[in-house]
C-alpha positions in Angstrom: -121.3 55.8 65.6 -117.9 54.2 65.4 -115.7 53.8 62.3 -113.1 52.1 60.6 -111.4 54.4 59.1 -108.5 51.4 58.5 -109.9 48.3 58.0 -108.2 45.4 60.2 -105.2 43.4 58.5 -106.2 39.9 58.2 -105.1 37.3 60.3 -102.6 34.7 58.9 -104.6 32.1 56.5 -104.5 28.8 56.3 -106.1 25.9 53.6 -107.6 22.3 54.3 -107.7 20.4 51.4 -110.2 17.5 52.9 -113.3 15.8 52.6 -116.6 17.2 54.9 -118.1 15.9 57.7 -121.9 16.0 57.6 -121.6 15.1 61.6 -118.9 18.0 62.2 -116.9 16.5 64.3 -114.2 15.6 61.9 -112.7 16.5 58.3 -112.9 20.2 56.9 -115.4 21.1 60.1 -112.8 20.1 62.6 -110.2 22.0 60.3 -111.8 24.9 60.5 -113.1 25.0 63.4 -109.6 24.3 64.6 -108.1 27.0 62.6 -110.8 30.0 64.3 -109.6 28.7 67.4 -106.0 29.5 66.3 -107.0 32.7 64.9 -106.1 31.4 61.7 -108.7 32.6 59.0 -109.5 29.2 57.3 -110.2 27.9 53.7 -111.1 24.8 51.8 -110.9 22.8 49.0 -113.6 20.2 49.4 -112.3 17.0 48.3 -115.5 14.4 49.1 -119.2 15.1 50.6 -119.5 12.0 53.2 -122.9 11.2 54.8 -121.7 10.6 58.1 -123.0 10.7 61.6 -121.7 9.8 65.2 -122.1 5.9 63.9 -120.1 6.2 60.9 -120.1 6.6 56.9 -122.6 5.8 55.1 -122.5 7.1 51.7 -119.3 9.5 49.9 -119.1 11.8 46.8 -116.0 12.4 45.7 -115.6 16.0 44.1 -114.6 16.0 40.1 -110.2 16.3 40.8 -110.7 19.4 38.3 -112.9 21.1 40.7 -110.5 20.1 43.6 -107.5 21.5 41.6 -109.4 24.7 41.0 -110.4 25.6 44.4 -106.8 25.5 45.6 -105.5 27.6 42.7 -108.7 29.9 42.7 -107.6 31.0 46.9 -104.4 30.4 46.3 -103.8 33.3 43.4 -106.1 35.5 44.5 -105.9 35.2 48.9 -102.7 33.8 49.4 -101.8 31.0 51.4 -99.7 30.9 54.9 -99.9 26.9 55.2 -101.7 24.4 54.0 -103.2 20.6 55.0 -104.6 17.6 53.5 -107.1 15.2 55.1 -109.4 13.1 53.2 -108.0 12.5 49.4 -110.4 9.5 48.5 -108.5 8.5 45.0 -105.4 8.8 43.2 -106.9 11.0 40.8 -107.7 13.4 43.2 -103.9 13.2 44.9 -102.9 13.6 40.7 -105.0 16.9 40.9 -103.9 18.4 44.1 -100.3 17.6 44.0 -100.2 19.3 40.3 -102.0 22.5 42.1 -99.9 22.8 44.7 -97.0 22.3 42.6 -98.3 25.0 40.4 -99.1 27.7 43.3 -96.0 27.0 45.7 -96.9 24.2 48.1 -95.4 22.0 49.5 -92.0 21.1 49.1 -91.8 22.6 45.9 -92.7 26.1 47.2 -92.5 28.5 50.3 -95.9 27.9 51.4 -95.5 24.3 54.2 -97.8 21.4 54.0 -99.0 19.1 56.5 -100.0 16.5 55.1 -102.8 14.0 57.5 -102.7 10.4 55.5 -106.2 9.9 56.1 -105.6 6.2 54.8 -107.8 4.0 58.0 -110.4 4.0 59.9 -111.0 3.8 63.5 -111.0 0.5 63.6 -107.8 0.3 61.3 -109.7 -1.0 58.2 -108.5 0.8 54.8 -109.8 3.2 53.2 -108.4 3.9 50.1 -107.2 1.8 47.2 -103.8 0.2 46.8 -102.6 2.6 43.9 -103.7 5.9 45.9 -101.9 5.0 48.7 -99.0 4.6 46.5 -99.7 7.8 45.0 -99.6 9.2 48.7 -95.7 7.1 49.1 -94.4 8.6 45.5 -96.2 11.8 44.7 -97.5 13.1 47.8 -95.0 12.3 50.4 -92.0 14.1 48.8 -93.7 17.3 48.6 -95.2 17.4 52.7 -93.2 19.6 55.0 -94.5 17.4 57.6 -96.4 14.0 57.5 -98.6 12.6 60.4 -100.0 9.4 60.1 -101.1 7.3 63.0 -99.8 3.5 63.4 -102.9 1.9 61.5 -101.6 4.7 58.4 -97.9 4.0 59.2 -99.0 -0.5 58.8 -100.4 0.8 55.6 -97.6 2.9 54.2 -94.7 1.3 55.6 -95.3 -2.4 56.9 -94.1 -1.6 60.0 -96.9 -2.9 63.0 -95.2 -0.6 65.5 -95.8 -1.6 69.4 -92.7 0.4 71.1 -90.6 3.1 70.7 -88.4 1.0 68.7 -90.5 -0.1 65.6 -91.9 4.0 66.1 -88.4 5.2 65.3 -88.3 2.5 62.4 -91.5 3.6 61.1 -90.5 7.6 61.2 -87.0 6.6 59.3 -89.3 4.5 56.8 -91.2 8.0 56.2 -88.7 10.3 55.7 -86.9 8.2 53.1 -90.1 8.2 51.4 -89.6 12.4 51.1 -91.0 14.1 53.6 -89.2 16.6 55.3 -90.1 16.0 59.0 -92.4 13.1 60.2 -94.3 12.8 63.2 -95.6 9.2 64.0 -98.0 9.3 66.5 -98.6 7.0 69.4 -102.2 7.3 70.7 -103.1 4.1 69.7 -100.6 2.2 72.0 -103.2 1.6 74.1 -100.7 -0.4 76.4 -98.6 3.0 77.1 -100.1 5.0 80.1 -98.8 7.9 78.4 -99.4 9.1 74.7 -95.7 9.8 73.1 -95.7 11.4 69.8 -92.2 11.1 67.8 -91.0 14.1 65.3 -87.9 13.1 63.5 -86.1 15.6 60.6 -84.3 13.0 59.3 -81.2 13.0 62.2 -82.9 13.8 65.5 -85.8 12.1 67.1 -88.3 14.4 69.7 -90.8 12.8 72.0 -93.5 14.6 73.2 -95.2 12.8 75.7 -98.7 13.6 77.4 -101.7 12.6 79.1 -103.5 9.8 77.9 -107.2 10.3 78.7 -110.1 7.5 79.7 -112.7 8.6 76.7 -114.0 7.2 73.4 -114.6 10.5 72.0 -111.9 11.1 70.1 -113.5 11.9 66.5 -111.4 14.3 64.5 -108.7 14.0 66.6 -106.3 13.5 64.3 -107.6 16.4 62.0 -107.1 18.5 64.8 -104.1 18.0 65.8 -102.9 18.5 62.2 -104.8 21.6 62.1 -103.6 23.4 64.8 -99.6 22.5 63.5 -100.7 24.3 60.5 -102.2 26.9 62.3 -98.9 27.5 63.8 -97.1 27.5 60.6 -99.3 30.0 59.0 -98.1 32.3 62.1 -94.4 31.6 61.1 -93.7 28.9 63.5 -90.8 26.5 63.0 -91.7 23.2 62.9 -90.8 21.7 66.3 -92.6 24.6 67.5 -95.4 24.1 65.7 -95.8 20.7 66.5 -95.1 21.2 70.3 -98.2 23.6 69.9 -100.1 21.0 68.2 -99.5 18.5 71.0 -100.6 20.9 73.3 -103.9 22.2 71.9 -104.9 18.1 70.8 -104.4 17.4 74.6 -106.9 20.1 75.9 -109.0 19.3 72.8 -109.5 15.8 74.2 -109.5 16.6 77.7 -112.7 19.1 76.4 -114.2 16.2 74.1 -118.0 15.3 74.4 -120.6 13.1 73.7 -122.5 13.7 70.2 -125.4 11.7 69.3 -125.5 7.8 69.6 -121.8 6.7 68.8 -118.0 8.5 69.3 -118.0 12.3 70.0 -115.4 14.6 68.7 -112.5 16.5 70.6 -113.7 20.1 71.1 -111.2 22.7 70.2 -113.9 24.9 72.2 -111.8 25.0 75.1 -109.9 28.0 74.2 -113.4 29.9 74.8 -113.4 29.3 78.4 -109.5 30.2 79.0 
């Protein structure tokens, strides 16, 4: 009989603050999923229930922004947290909520403890998904306090204005979103369908980085963006610097797509699951 005389230390930890995914290919299930892969010991504060499936929504509950608030604070005082996310925020009540909660436990810009913040703001078909005055909520109140924003171009149309379609209007669009308070933005480029390659840009507010990858021939590409933001903030938690981080984030989102499958009748999610069979 073996024993553990000293108990293992735990892994860094990490916090999604997002709406679930009944399907799990998306939201706080790709989060965490994303964050085991990273060994990154994962937590949530559950921000909406959606009914959803491989087709699409069909029916959301928002959770009461008390409750919201009190799940960060209740793992933040008591477990600590290494770096943090946000996906789905559904209101500007809720944003109200979590941005006073992170304010009060030290996230964000305010605090030690980085967060990525993943304007969930369209959906795949660009169409948006929250109300005027939350996504202003997102450009005054959330925005200043993200260690890192990144929106894809239907979420940069929304909060900007700017339609980007080159490297350009990208560059724009990232200048845009850094005078807006965030300390580092990375505009992402996946849906320039006309570029062979897929070229993220991360810009600190006086350099610009391209990261430029494979674009691959699939439509499953659910939760994409949730895991790409995940696995930054996994990296962060570890005490990565940012560009790091993000290069890291570009590289696990590739594979994760590369290993992306088919899931009922509609769009299949990208499958951080790869990292089983390395």
């Amino acid at each position: 009989m073996s024993t553990h005389d000293s108990p293992r230390a735990a892994p860094p930890k990490a916090l999604t603050i997002a709406g679930s995914d009944s399907g799990g290919g998306a939201g706080l299930q790709a989060d965490l999923r994303t964050f085991f892969a990273n060994g990154v010991h994962g937590m949530t504060a559950v921000t909406a229930v959606t009914v959803q499936n491989s087709v699409g929504v069909s029916d959301v509950a928002e959770i009461p922004p008390s409750v919201v608030a009190a799940q960060i604070r209740a793992v933040a005082t008591d477990i600590g947290v290494d770096a943090a996310k946000t996906g789905m925020l559904a209101t500007t009540e809720i944003i109200m909520a979590i941005v006073a909660a992170c304010d009060e436990v030290g996230i964000g810009a305010s605090g030690t403890t980085p967060l990525v913040v993943d304007p969930v703001a369209a959906s795949m078909h660009g169409d948006q998904l929250l109300r005027d005055e939350a996504l202003e909520a997102y450009r005054t109140e959330l925005l200043p306090r993200a260690t890192l924003v990144t929106p894809n171009l239907d979420e940069v149309r929304l909060l900007v204005g700017i339609d980007v379609t080159n490297v350009d209007e990208q560059r724009q669009a990232a200048k845009e979103l850094h005078a807006l308070g965030a300390q580092w933005v990375l505009v992402k480029g996946g849906h320039m369908h006309h570029d062979p390659t897929c070229t993220d840009l991360l810009y600190d507010g006086s350099d610009f980085t391209e990261l430029t990858g494979p674009r691959f021939d699939t439509k499953h590409t659910h939760g994409g963006g949730d895991t790409l933001a995940a696995s930054i903030t996994a990296a962060l938690a570890k005490g990565a610097s940012m560009p790091d981080a993000v290069a890291h984030g570009k590289r696990f989102i590739e594979r994760s797509v590369e290993a992306s499958y088919p899931l009922g009748a509609g769009v299949g999610p990208v499958s951080p699951l790869w990292v089983l069979d390395d």
